[in-house]
Structures are given as structure tokens and as C-alpha cells.
ZANUVEX-962795 format. One record per atom (N, C-alpha, C): atom name; residue in three letters; x, y, z; chain. Coordinates in Angstrom, 1 decimal. Layout:
BEGIN
name: CA	resn: ALA	c1: X	c2: Y	c3: Z	chain: A
...
END
This chain:
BEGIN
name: N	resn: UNK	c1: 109.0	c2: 83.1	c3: 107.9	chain: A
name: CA	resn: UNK	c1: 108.8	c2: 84.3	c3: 107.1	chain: A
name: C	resn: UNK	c1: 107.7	c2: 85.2	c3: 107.7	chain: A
name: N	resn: UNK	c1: 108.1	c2: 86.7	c3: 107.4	chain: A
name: CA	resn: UNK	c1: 107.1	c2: 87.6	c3: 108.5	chain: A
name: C	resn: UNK	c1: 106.0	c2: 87.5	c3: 107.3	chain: A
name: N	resn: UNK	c1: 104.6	c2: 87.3	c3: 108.0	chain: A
name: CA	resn: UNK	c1: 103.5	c2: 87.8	c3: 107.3	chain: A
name: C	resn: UNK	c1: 103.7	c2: 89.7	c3: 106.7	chain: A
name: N	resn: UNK	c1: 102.8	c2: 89.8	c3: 105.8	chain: A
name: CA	resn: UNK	c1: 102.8	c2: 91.2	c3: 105.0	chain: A
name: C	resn: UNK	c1: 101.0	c2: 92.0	c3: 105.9	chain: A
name: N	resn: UNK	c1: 101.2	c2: 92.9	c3: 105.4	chain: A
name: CA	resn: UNK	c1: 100.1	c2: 93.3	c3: 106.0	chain: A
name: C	resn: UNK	c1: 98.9	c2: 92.7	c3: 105.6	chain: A
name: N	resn: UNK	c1: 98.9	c2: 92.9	c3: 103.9	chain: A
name: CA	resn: UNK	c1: 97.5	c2: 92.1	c3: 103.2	chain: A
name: C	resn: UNK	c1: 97.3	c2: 90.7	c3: 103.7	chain: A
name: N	resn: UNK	c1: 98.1	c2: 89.8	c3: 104.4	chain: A
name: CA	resn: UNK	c1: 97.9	c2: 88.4	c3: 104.8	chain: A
name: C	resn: UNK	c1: 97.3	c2: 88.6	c3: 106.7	chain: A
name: N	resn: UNK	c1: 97.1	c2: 89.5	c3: 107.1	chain: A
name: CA	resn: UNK	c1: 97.0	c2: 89.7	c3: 108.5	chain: A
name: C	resn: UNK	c1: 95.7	c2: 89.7	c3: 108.6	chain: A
name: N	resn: UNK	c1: 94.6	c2: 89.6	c3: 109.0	chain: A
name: CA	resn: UNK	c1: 93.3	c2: 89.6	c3: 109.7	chain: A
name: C	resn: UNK	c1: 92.6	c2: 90.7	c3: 109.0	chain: A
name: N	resn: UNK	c1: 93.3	c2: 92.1	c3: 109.4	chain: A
name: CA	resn: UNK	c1: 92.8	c2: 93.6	c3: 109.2	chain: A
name: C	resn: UNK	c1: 92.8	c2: 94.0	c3: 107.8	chain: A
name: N	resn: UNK	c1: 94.2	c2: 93.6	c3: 107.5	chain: A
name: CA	resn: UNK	c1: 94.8	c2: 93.3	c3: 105.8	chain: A
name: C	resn: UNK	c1: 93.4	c2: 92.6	c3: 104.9	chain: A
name: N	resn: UNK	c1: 93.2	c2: 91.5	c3: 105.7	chain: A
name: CA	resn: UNK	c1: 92.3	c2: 90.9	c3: 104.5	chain: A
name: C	resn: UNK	c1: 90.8	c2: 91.8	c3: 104.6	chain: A
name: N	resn: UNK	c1: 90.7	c2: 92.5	c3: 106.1	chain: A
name: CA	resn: UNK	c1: 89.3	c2: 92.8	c3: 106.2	chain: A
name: C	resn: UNK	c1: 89.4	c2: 94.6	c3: 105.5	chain: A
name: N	resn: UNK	c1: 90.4	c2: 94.7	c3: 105.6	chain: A
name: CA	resn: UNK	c1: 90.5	c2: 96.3	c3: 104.2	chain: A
name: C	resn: UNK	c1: 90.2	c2: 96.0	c3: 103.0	chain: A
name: N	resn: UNK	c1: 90.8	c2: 94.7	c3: 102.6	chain: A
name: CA	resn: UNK	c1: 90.4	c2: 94.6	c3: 100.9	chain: A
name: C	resn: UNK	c1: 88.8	c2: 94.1	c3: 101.1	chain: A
name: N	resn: UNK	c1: 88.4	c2: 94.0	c3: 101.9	chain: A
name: CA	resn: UNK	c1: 86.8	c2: 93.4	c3: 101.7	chain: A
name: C	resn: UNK	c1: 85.7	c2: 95.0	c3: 102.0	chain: A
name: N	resn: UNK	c1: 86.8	c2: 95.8	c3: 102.8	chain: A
name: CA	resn: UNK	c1: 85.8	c2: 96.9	c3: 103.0	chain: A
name: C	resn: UNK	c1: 86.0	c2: 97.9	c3: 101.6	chain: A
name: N	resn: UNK	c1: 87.4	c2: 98.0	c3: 100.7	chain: A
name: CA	resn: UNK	c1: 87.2	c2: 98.4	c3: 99.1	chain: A
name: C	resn: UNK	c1: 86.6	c2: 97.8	c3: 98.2	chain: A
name: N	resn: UNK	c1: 86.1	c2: 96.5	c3: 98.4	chain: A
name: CA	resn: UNK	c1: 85.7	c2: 95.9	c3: 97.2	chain: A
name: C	resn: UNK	c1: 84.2	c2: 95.9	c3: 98.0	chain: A
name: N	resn: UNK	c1: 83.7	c2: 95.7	c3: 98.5	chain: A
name: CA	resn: UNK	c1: 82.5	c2: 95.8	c3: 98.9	chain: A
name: C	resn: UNK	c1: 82.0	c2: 97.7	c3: 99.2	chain: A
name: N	resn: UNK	c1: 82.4	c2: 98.5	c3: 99.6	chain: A
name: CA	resn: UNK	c1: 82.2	c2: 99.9	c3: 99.5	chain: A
name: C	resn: UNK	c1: 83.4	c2: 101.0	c3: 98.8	chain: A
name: N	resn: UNK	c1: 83.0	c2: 101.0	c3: 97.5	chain: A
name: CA	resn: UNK	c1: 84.0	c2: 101.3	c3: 96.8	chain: A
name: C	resn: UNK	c1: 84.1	c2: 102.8	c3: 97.1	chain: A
name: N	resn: UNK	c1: 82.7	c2: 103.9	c3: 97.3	chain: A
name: CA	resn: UNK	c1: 82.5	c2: 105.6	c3: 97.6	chain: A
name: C	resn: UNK	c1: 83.8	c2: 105.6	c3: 98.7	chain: A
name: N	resn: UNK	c1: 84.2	c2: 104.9	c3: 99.5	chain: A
name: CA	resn: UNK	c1: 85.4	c2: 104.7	c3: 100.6	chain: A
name: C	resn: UNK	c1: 86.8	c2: 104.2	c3: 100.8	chain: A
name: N	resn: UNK	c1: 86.9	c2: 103.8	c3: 99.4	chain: A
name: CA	resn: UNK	c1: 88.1	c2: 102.8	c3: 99.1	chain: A
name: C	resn: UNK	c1: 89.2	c2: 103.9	c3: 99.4	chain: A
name: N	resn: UNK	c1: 89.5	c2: 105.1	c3: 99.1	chain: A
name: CA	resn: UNK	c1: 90.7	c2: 106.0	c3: 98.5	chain: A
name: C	resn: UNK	c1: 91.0	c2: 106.4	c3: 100.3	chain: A
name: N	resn: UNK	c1: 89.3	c2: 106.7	c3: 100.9	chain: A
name: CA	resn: UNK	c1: 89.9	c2: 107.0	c3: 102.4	chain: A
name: C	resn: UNK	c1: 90.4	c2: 106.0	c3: 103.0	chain: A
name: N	resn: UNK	c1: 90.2	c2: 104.4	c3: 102.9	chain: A
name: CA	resn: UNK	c1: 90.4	c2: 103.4	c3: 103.7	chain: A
name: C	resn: UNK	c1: 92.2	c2: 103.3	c3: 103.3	chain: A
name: N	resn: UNK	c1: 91.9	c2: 103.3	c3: 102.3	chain: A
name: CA	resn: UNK	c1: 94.2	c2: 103.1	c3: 102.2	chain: A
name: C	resn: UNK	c1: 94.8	c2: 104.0	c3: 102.3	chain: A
name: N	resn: UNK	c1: 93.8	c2: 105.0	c3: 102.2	chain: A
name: CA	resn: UNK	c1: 94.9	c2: 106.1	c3: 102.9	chain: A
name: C	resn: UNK	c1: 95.2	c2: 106.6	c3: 104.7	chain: A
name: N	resn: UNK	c1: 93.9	c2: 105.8	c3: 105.4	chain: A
name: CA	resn: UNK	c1: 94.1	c2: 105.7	c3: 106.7	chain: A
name: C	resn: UNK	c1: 94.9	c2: 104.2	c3: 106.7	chain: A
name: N	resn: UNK	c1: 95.1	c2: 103.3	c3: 106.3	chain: A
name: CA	resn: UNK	c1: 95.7	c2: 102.4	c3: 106.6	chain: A
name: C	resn: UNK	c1: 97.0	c2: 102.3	c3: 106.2	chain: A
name: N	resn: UNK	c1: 97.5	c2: 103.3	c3: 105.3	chain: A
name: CA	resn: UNK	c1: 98.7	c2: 103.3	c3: 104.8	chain: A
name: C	resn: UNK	c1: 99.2	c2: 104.6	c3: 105.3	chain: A
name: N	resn: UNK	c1: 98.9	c2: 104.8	c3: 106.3	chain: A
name: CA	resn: UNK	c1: 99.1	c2: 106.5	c3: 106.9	chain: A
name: C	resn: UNK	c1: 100.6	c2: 106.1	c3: 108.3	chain: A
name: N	resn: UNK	c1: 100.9	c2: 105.2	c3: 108.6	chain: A
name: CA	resn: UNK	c1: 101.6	c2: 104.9	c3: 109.8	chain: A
name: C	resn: UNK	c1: 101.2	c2: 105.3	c3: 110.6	chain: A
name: N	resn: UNK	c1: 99.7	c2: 105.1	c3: 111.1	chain: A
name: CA	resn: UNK	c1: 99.3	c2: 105.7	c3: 112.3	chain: A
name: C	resn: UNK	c1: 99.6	c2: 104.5	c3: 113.3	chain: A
name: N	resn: UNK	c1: 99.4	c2: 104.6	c3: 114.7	chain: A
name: CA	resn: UNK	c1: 99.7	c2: 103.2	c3: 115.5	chain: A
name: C	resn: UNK	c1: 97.9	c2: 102.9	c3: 115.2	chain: A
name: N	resn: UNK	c1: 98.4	c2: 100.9	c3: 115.7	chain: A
name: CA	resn: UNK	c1: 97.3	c2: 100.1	c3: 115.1	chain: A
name: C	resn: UNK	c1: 96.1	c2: 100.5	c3: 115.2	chain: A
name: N	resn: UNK	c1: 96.0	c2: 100.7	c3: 116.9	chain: A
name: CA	resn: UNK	c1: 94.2	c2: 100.9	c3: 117.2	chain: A
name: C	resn: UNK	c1: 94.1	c2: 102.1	c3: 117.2	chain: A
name: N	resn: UNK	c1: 94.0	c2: 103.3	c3: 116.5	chain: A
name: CA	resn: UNK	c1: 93.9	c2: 104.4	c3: 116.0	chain: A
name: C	resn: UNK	c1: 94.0	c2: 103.9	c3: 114.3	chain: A
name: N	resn: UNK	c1: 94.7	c2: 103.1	c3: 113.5	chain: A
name: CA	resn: UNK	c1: 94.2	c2: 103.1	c3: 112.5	chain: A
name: C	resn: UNK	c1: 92.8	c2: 102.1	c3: 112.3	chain: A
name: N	resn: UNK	c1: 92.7	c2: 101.3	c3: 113.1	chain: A
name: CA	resn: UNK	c1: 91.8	c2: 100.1	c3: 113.1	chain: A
name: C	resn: UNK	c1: 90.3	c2: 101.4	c3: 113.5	chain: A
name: N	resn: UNK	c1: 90.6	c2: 102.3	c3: 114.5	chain: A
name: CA	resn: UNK	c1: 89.4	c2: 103.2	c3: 114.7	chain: A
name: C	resn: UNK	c1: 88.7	c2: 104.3	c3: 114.1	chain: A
name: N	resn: UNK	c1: 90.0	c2: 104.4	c3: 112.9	chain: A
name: CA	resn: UNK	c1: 89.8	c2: 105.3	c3: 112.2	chain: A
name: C	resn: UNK	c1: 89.1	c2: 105.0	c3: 111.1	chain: A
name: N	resn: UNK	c1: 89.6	c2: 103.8	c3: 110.7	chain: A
name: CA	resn: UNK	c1: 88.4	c2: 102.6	c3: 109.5	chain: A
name: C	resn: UNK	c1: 87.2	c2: 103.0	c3: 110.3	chain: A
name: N	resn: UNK	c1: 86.3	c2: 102.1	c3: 111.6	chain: A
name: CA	resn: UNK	c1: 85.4	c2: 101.6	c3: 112.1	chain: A
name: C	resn: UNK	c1: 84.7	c2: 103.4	c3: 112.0	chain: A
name: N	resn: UNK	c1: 85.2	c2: 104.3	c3: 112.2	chain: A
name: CA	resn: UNK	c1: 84.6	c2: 105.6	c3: 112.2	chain: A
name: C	resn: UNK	c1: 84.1	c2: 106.0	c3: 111.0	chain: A
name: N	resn: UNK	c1: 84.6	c2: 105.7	c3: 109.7	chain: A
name: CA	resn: UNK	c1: 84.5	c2: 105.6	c3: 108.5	chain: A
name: C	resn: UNK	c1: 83.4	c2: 105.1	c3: 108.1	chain: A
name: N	resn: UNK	c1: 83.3	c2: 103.7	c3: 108.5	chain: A
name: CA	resn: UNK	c1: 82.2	c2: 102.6	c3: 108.3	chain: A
name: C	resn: UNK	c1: 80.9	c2: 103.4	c3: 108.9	chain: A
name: N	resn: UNK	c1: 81.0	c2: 103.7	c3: 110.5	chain: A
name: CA	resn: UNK	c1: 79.9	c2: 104.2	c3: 111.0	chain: A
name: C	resn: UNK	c1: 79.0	c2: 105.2	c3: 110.2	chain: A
name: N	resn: UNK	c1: 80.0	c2: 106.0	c3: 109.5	chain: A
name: CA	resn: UNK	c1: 79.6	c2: 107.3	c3: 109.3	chain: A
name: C	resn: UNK	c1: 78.9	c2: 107.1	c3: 108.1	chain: A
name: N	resn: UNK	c1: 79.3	c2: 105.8	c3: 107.0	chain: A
name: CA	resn: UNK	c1: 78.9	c2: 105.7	c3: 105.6	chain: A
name: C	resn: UNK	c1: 77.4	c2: 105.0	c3: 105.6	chain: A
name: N	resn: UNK	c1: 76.8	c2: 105.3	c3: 104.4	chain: A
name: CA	resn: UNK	c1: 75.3	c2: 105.4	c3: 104.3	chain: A
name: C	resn: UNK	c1: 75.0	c2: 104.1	c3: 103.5	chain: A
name: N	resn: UNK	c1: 76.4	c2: 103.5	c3: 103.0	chain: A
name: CA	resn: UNK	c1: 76.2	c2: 102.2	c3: 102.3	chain: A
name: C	resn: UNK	c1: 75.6	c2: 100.9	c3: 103.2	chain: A
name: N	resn: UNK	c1: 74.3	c2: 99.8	c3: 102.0	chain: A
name: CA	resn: UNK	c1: 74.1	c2: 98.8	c3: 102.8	chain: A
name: C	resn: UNK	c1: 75.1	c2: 97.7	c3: 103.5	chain: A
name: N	resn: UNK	c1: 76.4	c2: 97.5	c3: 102.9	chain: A
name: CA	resn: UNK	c1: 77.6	c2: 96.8	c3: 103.4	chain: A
name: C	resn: UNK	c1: 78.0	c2: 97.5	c3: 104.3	chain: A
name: N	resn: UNK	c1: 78.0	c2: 98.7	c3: 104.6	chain: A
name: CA	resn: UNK	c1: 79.0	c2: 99.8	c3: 105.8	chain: A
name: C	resn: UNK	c1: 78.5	c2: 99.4	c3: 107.1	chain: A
name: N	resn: UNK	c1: 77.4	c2: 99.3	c3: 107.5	chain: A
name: CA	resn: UNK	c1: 76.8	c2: 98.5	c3: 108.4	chain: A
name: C	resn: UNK	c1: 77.6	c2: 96.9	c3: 109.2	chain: A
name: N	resn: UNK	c1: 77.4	c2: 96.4	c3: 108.2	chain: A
name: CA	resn: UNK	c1: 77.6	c2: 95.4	c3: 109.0	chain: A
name: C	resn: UNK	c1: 79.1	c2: 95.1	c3: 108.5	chain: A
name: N	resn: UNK	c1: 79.7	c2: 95.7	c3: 107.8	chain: A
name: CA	resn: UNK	c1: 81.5	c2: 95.4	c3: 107.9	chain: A
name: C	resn: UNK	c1: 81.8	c2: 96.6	c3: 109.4	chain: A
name: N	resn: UNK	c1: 80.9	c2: 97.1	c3: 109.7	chain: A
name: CA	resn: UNK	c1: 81.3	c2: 98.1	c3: 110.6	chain: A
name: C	resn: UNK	c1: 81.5	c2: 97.0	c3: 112.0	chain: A
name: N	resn: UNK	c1: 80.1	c2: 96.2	c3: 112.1	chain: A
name: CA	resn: UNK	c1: 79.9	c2: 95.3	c3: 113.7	chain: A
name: C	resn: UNK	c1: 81.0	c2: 94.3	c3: 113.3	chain: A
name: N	resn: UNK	c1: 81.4	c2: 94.0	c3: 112.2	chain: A
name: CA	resn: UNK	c1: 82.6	c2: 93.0	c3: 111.8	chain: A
name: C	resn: UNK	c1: 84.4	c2: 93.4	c3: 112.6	chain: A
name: N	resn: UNK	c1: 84.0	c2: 94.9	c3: 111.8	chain: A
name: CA	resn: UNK	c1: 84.9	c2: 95.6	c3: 112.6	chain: A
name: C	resn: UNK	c1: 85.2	c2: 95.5	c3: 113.9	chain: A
name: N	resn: UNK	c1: 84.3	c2: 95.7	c3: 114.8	chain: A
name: CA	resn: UNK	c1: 84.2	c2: 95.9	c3: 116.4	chain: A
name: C	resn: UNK	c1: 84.0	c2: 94.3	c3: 117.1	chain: A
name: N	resn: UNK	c1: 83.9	c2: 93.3	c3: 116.2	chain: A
name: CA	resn: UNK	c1: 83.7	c2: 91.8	c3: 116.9	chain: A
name: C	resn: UNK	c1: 85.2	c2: 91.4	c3: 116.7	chain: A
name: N	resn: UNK	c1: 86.2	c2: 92.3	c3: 115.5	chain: A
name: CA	resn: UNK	c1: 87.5	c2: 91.5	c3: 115.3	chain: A
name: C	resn: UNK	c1: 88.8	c2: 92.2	c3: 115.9	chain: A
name: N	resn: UNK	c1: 88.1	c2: 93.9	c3: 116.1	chain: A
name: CA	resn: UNK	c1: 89.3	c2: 94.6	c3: 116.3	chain: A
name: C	resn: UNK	c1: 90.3	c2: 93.9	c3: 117.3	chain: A
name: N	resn: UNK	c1: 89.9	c2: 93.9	c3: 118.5	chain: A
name: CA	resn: UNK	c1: 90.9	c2: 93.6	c3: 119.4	chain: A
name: C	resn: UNK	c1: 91.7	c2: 92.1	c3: 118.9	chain: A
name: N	resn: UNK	c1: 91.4	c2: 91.1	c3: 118.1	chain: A
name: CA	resn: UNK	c1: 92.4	c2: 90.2	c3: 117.4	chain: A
name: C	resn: UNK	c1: 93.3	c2: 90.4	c3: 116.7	chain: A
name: N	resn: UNK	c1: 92.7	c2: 91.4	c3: 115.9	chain: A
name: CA	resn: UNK	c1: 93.8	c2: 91.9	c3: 114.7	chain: A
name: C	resn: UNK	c1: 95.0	c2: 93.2	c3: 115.7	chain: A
name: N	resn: UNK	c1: 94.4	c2: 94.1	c3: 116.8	chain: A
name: CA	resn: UNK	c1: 95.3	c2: 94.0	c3: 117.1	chain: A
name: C	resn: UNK	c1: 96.4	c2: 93.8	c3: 117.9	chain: A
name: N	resn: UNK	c1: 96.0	c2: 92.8	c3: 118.4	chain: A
name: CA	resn: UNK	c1: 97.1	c2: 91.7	c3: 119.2	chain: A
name: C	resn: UNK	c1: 97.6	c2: 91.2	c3: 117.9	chain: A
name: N	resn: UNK	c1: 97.2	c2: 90.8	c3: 116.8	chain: A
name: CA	resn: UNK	c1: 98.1	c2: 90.4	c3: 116.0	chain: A
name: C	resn: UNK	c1: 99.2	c2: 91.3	c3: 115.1	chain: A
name: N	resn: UNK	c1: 98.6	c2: 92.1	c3: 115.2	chain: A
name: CA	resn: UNK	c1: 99.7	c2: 93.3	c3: 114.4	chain: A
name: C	resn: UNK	c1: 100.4	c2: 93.7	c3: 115.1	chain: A
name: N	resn: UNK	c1: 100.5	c2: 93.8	c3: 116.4	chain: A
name: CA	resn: UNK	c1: 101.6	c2: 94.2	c3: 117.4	chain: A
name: C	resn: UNK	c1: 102.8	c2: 93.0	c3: 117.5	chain: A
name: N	resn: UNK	c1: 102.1	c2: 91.8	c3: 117.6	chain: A
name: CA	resn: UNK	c1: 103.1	c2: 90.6	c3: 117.9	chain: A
name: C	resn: UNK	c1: 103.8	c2: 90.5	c3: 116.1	chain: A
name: N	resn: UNK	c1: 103.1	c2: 90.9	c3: 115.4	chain: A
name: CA	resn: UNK	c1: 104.2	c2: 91.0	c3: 114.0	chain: A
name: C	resn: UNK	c1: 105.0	c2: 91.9	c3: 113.9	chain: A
name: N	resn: UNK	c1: 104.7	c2: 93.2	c3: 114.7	chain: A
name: CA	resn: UNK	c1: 105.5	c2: 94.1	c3: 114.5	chain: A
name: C	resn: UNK	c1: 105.8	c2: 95.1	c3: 113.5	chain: A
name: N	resn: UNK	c1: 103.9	c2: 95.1	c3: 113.0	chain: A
name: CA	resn: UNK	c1: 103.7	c2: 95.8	c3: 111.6	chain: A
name: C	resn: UNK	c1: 103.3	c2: 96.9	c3: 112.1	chain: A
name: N	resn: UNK	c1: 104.6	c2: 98.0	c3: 111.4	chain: A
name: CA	resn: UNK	c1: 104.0	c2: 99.5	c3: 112.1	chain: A
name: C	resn: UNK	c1: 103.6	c2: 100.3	c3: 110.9	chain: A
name: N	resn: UNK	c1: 104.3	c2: 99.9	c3: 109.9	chain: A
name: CA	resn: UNK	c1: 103.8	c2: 100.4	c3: 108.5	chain: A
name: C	resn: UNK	c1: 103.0	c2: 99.9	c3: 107.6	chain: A
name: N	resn: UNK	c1: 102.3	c2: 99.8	c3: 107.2	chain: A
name: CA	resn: UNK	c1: 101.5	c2: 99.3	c3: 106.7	chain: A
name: C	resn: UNK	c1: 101.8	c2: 99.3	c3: 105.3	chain: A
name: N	resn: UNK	c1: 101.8	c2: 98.4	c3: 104.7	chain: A
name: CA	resn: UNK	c1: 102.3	c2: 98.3	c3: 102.9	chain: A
name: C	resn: UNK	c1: 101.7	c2: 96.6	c3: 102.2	chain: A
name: N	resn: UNK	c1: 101.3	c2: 97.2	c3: 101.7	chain: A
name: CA	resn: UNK	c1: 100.5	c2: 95.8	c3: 100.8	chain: A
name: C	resn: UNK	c1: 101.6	c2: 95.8	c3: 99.3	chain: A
END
């Protein structure tokens, strides 16, 4: 069975960057639910993060940048181009 987006690496690390920085929640699903290709949406989070003044934004941001390249090698080999939770 194909994994869903919310079970993927990036999937899980979205719901942790809404529930932990909520001032950002509405832009994060709507860049991740945008059908952008992966590393453009994965950059587009991490730019987000940079930019926000929250004490969690920080360091989900270096989380961001220690995991990107896993997640996406793994969302290519799934074949997740849309993103839908």
C-alpha cells in the first residue's frame, strides 16, 4: 500500500511545524498543498521558518535543513506530487 503524504517524513514534520507554530499554520498547508514540485515546496516551508520570529521557528527550521534531502528522496520514490492529507 502507497504511504499518504501525512505518513512520509515531511508529512509528519508539517503537522509538527502547525502544532508547534500556529501564527504559520494556514501558510504551511497552503504551500504544501499547492502542487508545487518537492524541493521548492520543502524550500518554501524552510523560508517560512527562517523568516518567523517564533522560539520553535528556529530550530524546526535547522530540522528542516538536516532532513530535507531524505524526505526528498523519499517523496520522489513515492511518487507524491500532490500533496493531500
Amino acid at each position: 500500500m502507497k504511504k499518504k503524504f501525512k505518513e512520509t517524513g515531511f508529512g509528519k514534520f508539517i503537522g509538527k511545524v502547525i502544532g508547534a507554530v500556529p501564527d504559520i499554520a494556514g501558510d504551511v498547508l497552503e504551500i504544501a498543498t499547492s502542487g508545487n514540485p518537492i524541493k521548492t515546496t520543502i524550500d518554501k516551508v524552510g523560508e517560512l521558518l527562517q523568516g518567523e520570529n517564533h522560539p520553535k521557528a528556529k530550530a524546526l527550521a535547522l530540522e528542516l535543513e538536516q532532513s530535507k534531502i531524505n524526505w526528498e528522496k523519499e517523496l520522489y520514490q513515492l511518487d507524491i506530487k500532490a500533496f493531500s492529507f
